[in-house]
C-alpha positions as CSV (number, residue, x, y, z in Angstrom):
1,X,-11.5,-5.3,14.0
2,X,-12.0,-1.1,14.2
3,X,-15.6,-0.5,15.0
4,X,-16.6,3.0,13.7
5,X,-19.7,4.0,16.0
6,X,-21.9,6.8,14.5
7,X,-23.5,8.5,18.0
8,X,-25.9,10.9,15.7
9,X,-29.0,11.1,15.1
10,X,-27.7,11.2,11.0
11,X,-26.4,8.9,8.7
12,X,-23.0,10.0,7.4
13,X,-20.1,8.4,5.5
14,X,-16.5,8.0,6.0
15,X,-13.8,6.9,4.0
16,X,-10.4,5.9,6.2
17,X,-6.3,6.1,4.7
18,X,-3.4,5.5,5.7
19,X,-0.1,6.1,4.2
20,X,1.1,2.3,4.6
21,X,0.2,0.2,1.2
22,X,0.6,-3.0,3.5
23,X,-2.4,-2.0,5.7
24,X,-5.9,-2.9,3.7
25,X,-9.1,-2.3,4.9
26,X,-12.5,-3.6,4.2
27,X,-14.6,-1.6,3.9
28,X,-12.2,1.3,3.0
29,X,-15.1,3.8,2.8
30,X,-19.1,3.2,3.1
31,X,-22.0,4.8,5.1
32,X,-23.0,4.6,8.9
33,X,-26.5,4.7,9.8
34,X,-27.9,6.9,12.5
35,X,-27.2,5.6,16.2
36,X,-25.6,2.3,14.6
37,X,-21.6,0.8,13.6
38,X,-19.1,-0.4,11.0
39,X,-17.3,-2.9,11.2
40,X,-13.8,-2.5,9.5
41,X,-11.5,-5.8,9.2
42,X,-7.6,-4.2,8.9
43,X,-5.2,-6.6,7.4
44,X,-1.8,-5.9,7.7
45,X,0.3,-7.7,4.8
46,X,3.8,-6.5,4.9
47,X,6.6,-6.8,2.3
48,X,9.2,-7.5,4.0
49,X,11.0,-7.6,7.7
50,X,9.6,-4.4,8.7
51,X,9.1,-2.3,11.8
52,X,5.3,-0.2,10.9
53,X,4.8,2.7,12.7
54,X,1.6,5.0,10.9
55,X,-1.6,6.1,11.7
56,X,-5.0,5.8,10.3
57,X,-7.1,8.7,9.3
58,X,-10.6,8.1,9.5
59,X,-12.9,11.1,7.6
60,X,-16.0,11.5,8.6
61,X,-18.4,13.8,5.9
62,X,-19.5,16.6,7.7
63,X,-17.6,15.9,11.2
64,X,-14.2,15.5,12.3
65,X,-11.6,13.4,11.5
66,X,-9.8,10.7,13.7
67,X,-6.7,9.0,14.0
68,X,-5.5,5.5,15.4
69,X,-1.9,4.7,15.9
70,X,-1.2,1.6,14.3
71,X,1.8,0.0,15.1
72,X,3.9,-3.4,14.2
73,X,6.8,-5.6,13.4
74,X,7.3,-8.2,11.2
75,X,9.8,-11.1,12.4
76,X,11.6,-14.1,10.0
77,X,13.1,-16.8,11.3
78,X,16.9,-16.5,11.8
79,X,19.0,-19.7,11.8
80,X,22.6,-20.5,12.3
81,X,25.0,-23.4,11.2
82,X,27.4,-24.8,13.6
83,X,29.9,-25.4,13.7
84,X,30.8,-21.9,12.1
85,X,33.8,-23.1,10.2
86,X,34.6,-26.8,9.3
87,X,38.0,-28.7,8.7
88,X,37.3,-31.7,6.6
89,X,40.8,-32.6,6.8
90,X,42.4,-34.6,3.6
91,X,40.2,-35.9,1.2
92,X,40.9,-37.6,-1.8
93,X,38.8,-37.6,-4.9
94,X,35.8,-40.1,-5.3
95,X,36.2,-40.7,-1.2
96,X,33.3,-39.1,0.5
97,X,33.5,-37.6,3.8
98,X,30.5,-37.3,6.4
99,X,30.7,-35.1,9.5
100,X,27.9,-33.5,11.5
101,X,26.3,-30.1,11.5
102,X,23.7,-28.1,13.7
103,X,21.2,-26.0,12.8
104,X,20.1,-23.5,15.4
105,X,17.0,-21.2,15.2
106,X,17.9,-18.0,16.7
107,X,14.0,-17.0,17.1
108,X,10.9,-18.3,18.7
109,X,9.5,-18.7,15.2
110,X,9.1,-22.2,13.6
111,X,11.8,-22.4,11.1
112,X,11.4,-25.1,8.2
């Protein structure tokens, strides 16, 4: 989680963007009590194989704004048949021919 920690002796709000539409945030935008924090859950829930690289602006009403580098990469499962190329030699119609194949994850994820 980000933890927004208001130090004042106010109550303020903030409201935080970022200009990657697969990082969500709840609550996007709210108030922070004087001397207290926010809790903000960030969910990243990407599209695609994708390398993120962004930053999230946090505004705070009458203060300064922040930023946190956010960064990421999404990973699929790669796999591989071997062997590459098969010869099934002769085969003659309504005769079936069996041979073996391999299947070979290229990555440390689980592959199904």
């Amino acid at each position: 989680p980000l933890i927004l920690t208001n130090r004042s002796p106010v109550a303020t709000e903030f409201a935080l963007t970022c200009d990657s539409d697969s990082l969500l945030f709840e609550p996007q935008s709210g108030a922070i009590e004087a001397l207290s924090e926010v809790e903000i859950t960030v969910q990243f829930r990407p599209h695609k194989c994708e390398r993120l690289r962004s930053v999230i602006r946090i505004d705070v009403l009458n203060g300064d704004s922040r930023y946190v580098a956010v960064r990421g990469e999404v990973q699929a499962p790669t796999v591989t048949l071997l062997p590459m190329d098969m010869d099934l030699g002769t085969t003659f119609v309504d005769i079936p021919v069996s041979t073996q194949v391999v299947l070979r994850n290229l990555t440390n994820l689980p592959a199904q």
